[in-house]
N, C-alpha and C positions, 0 to 999 in steps of 0.2 A: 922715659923708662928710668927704675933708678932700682939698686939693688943694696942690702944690706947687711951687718950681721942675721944671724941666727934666717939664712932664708926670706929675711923680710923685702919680698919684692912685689914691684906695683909699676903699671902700666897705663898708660892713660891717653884719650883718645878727644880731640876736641875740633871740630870738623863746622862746618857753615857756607852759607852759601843760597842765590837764587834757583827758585825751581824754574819756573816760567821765565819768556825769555823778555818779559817787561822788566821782570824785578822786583814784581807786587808781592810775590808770594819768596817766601825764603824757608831756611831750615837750619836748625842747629843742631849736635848733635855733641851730646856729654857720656862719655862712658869710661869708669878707669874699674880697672881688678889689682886684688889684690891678697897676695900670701904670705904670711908670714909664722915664722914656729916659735914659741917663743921660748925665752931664756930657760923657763923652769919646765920640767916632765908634762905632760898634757896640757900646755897652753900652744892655742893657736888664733890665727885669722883669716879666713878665707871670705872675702867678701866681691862682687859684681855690682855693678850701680851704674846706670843708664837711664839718660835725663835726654827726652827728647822736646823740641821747641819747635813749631812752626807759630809763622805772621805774616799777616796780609796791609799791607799798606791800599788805605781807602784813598787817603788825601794828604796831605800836606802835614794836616790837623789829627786826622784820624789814623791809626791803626789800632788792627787785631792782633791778640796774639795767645796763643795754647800750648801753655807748657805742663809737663808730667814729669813725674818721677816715682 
């Protein structure tokens, strides 16, 4: 978390970890928000962003992996 002048605050969120209970499959998970007002009359920022990732471990050699944003 962190906070600033003028309102400008942002939160952020980074998380991981196995789904199944081998450990083949996993997940990540990116998501920060963000506000802020800014110094002069009608400037601002308000933004949301969320980035998810899964992966499958095949072999040793091989994995999958499907990320978005």
């Amino acid at each position: 978390m962190q906070t600033g002048l003028f309102d400008a605050n942002h939160i952020g969120l980074d998380t991981t970890g196995p789904i199944t209970r081998d450990g083949k499959t996993l997940y990540r998970v990116v998501a920060a928000m963000t506000y802020s007002d800014g110094y002069y009359d009608n400037t601002y920022m308000h933004r949301f962003v969320t980035m998810p990732a899964f992966s499958y471990q095949f072999s040793a050699d091989t994995k999958f992996e499907l990320k978005a944003c």
